[in-house]
N, CA and C atoms as an extended XYZ file, in Angstrom:
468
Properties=species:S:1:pos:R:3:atomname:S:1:resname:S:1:resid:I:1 pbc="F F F"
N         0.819       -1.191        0.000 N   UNK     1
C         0.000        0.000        0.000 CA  UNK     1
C         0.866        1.260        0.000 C   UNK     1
N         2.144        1.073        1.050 N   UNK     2
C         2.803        2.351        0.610 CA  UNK     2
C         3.721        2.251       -0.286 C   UNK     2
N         4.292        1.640       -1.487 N   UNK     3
C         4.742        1.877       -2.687 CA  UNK     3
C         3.637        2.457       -3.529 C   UNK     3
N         1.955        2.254       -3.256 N   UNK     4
C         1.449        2.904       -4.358 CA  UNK     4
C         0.867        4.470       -4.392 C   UNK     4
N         0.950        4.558       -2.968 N   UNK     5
C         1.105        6.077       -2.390 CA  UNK     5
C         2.079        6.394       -2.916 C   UNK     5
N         3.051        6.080       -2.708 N   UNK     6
C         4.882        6.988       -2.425 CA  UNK     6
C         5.024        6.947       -4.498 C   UNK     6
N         4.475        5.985       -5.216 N   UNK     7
C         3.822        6.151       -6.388 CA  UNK     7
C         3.108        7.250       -7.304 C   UNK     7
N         1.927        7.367       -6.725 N   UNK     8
C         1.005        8.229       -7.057 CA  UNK     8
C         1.730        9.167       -6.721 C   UNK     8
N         2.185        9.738       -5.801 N   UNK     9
C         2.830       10.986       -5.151 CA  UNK     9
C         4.156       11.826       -6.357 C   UNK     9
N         4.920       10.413       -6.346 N   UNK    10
C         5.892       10.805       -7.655 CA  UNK    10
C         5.683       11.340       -8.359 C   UNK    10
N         4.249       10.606       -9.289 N   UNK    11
C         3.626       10.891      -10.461 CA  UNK    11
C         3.435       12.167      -10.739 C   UNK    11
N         2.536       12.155       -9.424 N   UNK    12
C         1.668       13.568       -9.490 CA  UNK    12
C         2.883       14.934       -9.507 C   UNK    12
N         3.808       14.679       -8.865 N   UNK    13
C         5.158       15.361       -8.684 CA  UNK    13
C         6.075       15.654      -10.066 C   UNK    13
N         5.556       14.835      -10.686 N   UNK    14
C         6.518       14.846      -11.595 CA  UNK    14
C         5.544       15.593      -13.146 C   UNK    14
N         4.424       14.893      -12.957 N   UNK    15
C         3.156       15.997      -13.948 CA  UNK    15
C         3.516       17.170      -13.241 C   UNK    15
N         3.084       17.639      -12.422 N   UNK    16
C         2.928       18.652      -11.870 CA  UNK    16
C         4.363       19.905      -12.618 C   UNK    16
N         5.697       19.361      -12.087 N   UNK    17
C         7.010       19.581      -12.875 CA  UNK    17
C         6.684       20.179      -13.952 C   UNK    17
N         6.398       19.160      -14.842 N   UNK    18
C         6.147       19.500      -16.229 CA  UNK    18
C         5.633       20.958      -16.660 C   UNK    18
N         4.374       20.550      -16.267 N   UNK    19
C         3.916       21.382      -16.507 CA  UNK    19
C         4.175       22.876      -16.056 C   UNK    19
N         4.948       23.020      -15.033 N   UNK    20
C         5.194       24.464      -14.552 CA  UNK    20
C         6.680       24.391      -15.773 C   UNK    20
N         7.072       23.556      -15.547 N   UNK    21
C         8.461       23.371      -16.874 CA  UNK    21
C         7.675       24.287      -18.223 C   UNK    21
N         6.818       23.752      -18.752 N   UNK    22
C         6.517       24.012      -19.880 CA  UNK    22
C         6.072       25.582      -19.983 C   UNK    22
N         5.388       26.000      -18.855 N   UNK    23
C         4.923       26.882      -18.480 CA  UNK    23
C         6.007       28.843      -18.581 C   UNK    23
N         7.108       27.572      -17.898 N   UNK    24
C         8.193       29.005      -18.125 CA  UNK    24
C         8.556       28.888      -19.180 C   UNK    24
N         8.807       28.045      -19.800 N   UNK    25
C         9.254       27.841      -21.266 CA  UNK    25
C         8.485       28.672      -22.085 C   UNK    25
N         7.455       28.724      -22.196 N   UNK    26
C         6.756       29.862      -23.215 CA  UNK    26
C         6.402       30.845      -22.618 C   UNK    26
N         6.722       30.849      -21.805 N   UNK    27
C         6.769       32.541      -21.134 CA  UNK    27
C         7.716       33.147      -21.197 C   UNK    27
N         9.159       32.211      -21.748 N   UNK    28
C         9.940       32.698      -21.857 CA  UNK    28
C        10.247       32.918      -23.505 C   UNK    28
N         9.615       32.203      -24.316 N   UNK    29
C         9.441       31.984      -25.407 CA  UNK    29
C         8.955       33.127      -26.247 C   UNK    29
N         7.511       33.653      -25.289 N   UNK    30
C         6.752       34.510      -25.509 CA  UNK    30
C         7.548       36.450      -25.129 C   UNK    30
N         8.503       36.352      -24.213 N   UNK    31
C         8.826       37.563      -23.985 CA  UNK    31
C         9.231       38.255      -25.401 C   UNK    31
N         8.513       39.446      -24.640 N   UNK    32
C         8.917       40.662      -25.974 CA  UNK    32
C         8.015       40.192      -27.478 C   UNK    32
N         7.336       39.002      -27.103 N   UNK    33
C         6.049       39.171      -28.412 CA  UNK    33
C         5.846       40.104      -29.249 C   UNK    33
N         5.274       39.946      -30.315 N   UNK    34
C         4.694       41.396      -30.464 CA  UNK    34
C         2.864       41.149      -30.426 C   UNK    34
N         2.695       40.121      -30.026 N   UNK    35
C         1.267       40.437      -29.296 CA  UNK    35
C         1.096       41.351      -27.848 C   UNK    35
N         2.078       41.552      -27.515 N   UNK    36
C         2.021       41.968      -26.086 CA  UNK    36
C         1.145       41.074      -25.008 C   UNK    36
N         1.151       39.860      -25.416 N   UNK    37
C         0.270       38.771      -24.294 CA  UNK    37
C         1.635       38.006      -23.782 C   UNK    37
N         1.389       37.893      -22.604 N   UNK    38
C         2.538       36.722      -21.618 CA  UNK    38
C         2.304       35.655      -21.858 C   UNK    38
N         1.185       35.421      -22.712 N   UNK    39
C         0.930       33.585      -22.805 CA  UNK    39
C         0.342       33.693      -24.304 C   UNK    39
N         0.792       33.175      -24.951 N   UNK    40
C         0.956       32.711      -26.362 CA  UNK    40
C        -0.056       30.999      -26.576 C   UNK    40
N        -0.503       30.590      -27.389 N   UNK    41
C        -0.766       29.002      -27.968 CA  UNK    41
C         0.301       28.834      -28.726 C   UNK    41
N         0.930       27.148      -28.387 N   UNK    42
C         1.771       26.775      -28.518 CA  UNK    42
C         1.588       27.230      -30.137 C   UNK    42
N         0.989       27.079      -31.064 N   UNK    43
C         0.933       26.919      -32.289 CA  UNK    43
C         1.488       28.704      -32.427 C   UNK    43
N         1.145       29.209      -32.109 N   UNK    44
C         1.749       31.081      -32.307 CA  UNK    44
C         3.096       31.005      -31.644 C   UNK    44
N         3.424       30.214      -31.131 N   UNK    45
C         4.900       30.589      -30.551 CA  UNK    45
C         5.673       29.748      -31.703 C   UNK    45
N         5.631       28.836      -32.047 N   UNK    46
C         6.283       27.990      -33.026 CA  UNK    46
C         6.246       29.671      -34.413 C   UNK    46
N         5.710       30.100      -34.664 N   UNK    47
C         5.494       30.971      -35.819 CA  UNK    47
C         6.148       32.610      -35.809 C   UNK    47
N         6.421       32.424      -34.357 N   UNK    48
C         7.381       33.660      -33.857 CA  UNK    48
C         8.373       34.262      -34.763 C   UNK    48
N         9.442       32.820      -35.235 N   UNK    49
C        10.546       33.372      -35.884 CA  UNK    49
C        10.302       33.218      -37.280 C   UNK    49
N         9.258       32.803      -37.905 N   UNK    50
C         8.988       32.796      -39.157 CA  UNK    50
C         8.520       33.751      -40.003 C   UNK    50
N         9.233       34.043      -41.064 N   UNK    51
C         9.267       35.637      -41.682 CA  UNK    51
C         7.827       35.508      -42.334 C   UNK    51
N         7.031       34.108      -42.687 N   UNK    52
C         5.604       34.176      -43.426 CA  UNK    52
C         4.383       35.146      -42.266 C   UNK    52
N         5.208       35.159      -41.646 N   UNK    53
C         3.976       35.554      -40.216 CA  UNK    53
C         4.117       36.685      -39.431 C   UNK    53
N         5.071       37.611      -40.391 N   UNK    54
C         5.450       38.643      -40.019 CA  UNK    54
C         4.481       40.123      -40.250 C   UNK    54
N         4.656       41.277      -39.911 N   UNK    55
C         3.620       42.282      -41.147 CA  UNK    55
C         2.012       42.128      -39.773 C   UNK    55
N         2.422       41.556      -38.555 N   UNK    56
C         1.027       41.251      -38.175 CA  UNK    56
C         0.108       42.908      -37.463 C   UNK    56
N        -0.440       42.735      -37.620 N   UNK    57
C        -1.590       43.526      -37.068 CA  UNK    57
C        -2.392       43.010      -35.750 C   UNK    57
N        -2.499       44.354      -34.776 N   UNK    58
C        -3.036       43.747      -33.287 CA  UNK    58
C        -4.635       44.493      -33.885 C   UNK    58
N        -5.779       43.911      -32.901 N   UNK    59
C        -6.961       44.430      -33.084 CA  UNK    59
C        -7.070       45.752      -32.961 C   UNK    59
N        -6.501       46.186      -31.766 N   UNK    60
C        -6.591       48.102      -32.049 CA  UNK    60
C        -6.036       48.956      -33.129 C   UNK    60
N        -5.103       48.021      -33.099 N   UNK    61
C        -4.484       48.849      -34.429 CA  UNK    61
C        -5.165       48.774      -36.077 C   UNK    61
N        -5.667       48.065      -36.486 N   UNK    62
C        -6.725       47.623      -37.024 CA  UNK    62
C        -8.066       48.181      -37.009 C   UNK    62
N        -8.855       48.300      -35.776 N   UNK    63
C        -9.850       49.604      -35.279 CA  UNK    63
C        -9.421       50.273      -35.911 C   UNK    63
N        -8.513       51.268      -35.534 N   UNK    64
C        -7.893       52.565      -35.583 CA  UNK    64
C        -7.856       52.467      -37.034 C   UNK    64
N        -7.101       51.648      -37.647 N   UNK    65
C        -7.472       52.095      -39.027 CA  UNK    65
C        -8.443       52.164      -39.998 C   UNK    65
N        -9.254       51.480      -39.725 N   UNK    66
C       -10.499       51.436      -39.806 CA  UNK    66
C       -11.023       52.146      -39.817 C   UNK    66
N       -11.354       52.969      -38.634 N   UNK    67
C       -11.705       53.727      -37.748 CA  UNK    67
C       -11.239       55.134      -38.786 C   UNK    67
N        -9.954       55.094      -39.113 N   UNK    68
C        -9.368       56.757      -39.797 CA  UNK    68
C        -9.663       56.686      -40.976 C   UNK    68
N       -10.445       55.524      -42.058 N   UNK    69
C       -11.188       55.404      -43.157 CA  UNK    69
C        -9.644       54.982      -43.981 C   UNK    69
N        -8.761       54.368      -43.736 N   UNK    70
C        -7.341       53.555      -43.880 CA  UNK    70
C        -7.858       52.607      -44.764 C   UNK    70
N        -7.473       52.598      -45.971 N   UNK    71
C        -7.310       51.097      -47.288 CA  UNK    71
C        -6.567       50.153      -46.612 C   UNK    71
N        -7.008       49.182      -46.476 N   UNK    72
C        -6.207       47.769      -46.192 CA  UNK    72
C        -6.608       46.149      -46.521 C   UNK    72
N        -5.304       45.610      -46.425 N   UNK    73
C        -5.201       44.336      -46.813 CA  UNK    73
C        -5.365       43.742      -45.446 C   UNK    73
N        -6.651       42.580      -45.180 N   UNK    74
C        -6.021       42.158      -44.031 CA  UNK    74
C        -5.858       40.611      -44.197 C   UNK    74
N        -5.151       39.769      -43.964 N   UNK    75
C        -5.070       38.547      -43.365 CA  UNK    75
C        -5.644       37.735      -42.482 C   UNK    75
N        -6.931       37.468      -42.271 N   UNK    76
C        -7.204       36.774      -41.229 CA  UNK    76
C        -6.957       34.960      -40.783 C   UNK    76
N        -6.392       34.449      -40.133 N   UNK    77
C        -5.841       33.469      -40.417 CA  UNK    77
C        -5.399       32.705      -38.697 C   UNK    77
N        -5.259       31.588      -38.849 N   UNK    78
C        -5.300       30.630      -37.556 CA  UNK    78
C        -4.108       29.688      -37.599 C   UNK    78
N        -3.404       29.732      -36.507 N   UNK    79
C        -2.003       28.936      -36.834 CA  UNK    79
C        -2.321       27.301      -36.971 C   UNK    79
N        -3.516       26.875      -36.262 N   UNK    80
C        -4.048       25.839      -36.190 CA  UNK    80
C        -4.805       25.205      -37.289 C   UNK    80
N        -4.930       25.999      -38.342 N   UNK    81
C        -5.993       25.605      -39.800 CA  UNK    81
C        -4.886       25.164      -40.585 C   UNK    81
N        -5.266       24.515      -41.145 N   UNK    82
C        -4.868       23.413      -42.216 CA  UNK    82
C        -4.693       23.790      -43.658 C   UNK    82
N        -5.727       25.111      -43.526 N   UNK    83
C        -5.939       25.701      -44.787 CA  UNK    83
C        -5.025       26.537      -44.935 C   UNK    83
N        -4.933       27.348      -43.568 N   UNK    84
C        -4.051       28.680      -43.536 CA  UNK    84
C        -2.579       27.979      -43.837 C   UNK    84
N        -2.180       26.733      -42.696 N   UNK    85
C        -0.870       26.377      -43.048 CA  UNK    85
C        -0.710       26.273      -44.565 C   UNK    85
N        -1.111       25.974      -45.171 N   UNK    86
C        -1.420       25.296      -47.162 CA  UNK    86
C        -0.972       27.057      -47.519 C   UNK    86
N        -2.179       28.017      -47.427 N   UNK    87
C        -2.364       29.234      -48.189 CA  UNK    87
C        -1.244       30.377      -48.361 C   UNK    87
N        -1.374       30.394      -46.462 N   UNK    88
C         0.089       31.254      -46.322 CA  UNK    88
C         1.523       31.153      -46.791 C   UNK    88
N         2.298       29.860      -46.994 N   UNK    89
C         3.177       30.103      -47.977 CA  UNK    89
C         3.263       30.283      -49.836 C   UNK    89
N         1.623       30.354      -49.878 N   UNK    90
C         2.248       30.890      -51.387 CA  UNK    90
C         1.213       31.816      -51.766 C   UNK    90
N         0.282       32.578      -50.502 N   UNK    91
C        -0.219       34.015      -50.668 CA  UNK    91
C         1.068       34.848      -50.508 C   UNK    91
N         1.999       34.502      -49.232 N   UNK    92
C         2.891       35.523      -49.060 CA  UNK    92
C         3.669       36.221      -50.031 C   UNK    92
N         4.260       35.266      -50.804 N   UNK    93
C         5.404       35.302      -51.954 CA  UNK    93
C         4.555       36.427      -53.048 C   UNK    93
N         3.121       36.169      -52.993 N   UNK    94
C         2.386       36.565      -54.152 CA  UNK    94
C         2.337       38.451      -53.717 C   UNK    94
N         1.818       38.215      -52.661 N   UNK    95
C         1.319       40.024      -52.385 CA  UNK    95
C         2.655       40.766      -51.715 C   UNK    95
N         3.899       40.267      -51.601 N   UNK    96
C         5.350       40.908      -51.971 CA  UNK    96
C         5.652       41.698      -52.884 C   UNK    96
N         5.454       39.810      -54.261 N   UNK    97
C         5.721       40.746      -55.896 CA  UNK    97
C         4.890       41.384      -56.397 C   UNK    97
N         3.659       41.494      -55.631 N   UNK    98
C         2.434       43.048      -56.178 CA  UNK    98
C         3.311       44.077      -55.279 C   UNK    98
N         3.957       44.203      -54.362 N   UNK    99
C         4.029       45.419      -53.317 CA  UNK    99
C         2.618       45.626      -52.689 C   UNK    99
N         2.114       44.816      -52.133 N   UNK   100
C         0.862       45.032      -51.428 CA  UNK   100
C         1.378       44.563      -49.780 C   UNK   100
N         0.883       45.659      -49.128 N   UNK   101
C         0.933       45.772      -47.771 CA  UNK   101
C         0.026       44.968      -46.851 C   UNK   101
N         0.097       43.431      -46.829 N   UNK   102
C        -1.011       42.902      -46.572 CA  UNK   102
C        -0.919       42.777      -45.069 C   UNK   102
N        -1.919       43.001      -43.948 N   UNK   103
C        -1.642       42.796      -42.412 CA  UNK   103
C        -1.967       41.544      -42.203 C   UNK   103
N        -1.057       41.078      -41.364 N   UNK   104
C        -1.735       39.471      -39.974 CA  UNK   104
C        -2.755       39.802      -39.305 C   UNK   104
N        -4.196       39.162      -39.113 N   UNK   105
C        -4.460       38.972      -38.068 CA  UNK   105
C        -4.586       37.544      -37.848 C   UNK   105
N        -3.683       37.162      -36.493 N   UNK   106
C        -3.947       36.494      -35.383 CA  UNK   106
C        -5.394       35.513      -35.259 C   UNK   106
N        -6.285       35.173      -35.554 N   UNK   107
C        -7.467       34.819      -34.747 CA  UNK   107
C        -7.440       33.450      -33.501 C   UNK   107
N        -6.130       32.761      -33.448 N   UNK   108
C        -6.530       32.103      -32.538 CA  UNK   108
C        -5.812       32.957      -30.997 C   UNK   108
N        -5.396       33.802      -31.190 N   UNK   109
C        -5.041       35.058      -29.782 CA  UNK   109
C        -6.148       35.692      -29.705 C   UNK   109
N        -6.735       36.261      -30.747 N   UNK   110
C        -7.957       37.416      -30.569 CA  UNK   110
C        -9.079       37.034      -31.700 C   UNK   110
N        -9.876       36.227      -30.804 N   UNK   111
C       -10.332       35.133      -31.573 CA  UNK   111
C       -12.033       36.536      -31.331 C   UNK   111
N       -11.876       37.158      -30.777 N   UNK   112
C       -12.839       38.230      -30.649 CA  UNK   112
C       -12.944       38.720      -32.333 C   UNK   112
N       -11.994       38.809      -33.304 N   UNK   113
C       -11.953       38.900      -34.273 CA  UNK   113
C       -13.070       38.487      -35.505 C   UNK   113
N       -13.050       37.344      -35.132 N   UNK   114
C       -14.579       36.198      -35.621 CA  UNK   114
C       -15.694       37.201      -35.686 C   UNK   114
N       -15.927       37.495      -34.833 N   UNK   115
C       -17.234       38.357      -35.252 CA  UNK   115
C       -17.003       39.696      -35.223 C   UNK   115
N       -15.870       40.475      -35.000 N   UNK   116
C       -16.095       41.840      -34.873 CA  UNK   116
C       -15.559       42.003      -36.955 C   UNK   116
N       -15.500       40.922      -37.476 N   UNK   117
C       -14.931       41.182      -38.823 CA  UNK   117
C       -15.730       40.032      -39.723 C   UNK   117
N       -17.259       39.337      -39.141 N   UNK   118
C       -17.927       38.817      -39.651 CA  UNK   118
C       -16.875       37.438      -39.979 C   UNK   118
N       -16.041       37.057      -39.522 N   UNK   119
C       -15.302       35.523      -40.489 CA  UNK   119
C       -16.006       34.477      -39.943 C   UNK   119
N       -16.251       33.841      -40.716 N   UNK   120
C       -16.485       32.552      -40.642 CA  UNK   120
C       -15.717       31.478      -40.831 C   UNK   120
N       -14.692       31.583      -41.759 N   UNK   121
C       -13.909       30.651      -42.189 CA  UNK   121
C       -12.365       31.093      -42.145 C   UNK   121
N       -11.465       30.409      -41.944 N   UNK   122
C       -10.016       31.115      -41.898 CA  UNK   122
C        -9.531       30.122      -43.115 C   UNK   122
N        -8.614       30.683      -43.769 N   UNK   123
C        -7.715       31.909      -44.215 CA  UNK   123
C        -9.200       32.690      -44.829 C   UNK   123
N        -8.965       34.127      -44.515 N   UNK   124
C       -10.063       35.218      -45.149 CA  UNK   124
C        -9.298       36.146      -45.076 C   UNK   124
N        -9.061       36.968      -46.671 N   UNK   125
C        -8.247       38.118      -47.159 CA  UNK   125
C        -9.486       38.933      -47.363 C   UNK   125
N        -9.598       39.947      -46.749 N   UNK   126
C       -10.779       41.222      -46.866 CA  UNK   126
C        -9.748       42.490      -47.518 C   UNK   126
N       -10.029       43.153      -48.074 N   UNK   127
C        -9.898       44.359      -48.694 CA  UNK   127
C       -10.760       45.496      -48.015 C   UNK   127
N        -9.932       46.359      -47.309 N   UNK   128
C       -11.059       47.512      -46.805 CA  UNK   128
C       -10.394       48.696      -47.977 C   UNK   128
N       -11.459       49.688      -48.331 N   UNK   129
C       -11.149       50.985      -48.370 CA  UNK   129
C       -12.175       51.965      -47.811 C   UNK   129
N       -11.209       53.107      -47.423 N   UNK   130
C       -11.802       53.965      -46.991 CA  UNK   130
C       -12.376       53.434      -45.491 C   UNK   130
N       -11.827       52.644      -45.057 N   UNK   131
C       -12.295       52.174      -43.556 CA  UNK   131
C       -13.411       50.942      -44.196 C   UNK   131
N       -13.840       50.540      -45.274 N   UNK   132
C       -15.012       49.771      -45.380 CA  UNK   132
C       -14.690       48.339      -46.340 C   UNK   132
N       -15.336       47.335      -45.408 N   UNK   133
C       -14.832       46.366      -46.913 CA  UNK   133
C       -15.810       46.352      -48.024 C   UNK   133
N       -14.620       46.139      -49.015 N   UNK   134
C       -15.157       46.073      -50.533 CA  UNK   134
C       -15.097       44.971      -51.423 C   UNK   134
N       -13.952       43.710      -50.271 N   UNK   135
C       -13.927       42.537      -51.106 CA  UNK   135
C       -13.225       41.508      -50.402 C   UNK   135
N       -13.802       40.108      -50.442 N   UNK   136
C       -13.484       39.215      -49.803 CA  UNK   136
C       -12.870       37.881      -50.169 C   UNK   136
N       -11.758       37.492      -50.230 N   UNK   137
C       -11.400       36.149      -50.661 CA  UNK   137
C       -11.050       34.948      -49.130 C   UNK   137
N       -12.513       34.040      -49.192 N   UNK   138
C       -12.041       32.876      -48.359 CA  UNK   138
C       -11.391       31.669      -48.725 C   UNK   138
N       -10.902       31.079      -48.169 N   UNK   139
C       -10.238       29.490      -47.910 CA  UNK   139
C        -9.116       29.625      -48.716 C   UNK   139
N        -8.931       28.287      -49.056 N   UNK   140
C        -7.309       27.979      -49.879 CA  UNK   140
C        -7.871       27.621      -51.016 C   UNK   140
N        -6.875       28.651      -51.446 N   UNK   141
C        -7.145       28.768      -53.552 CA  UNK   141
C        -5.714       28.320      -53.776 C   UNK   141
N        -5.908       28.545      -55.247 N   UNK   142
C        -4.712       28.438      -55.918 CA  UNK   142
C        -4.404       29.270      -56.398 C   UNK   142
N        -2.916       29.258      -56.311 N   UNK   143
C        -2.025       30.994      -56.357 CA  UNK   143
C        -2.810       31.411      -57.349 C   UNK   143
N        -2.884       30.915      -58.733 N   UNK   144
C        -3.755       31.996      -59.493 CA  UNK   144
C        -4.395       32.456      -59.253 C   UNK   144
N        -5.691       32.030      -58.654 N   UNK   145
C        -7.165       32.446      -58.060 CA  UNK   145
C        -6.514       34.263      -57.623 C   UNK   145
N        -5.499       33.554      -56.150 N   UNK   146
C        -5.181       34.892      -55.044 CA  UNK   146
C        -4.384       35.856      -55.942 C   UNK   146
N        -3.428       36.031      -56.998 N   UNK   147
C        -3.081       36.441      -57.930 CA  UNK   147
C        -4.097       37.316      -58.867 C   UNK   147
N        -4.404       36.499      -59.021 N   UNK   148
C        -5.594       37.506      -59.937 CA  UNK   148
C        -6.570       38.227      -59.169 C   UNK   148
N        -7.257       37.801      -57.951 N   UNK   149
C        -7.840       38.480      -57.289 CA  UNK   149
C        -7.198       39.828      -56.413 C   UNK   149
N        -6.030       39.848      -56.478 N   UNK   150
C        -5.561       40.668      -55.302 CA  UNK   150
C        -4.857       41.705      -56.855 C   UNK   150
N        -4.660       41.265      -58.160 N   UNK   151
C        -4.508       42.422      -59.008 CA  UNK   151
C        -5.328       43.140      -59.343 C   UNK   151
N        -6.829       42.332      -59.419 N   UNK   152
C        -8.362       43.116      -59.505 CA  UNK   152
C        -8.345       43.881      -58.636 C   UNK   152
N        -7.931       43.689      -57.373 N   UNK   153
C        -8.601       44.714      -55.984 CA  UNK   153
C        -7.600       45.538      -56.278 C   UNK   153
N        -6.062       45.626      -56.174 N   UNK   154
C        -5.230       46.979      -56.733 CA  UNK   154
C        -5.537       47.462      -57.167 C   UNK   154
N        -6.380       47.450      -58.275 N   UNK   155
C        -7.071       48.606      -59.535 CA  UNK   155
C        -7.871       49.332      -59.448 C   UNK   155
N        -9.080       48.613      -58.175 N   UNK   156
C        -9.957       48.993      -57.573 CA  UNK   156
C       -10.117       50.439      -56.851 C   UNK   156
């Protein structure tokens, strides 16, 4: 009986470990973000040093432009979608060689996003002008599709 105490006890000792282990680890992972959050999802910290995921946009800042009637490209997108992983390396490459200023948003950090920007589906490229959207491309296309669509909206 007491090996399965002095057992359980380990166990629990040793989960317990872990998890505060893991805990500083992305807190330490996470310092100096540029989300400005102390706690990150593992899937956004893995994407930290990756230049596809760079260009991001926080929700206020976003408001605000909005808000000042600001043209923009936005990105809405989830480190966790399947689609986004697929889309984002060969939207990025694409709205470079236009020179289009396209922003990140985040949605699994500021998942408040979902509805304050109507998405339903991630990857979703919206086009605002003048603070308003004027055009929407969802899911994973093929570079042509996002290519041709994102030279239509330039002209626009």
């Amino acid at each position: 009986m007491k090996k399965v105490i002095f057992l359980s006890i380990l166990v629990a000792a040793l989960l317990i470990g872990a998890i505060v282990y893991a805990d500083i680890s992305n807190r330490q992972l996470a310092e100096g973000n540029p989300y400005g959050k102390d706690n990150l999802h593992p899937a956004t910290l893995e994407q930290l040093s990756d230049p596809l995921y760079d260009n991001l946009i926080m929700p206020n800042d976003l408001k605000a432009k909005l808000d000042n009637q600001e043209d923009a490209f936005v990105y809405f997108y989830s480190p966790v979608c399947e689609h986004c992983k697929a889309t984002t390396p060969v939207l990025v490459p694409i709205v470079k060689s236009l020179d289009i200023d396209m922003k990140k948003l985040n949605l699994l950090e500021f998942n408040a996003g979902y509805g304050e920007y109507n998405i339903k589906f991630t990857p979703s490229l919206v086009h605002y002008k003048g603070g308003k959207e004027v055009a929407r491309l969802v899911g994973g296309r093929e570079a042509s599709e996002w290519k041709a669509w994102l030279e239509e909206q330039k002209k626009s």
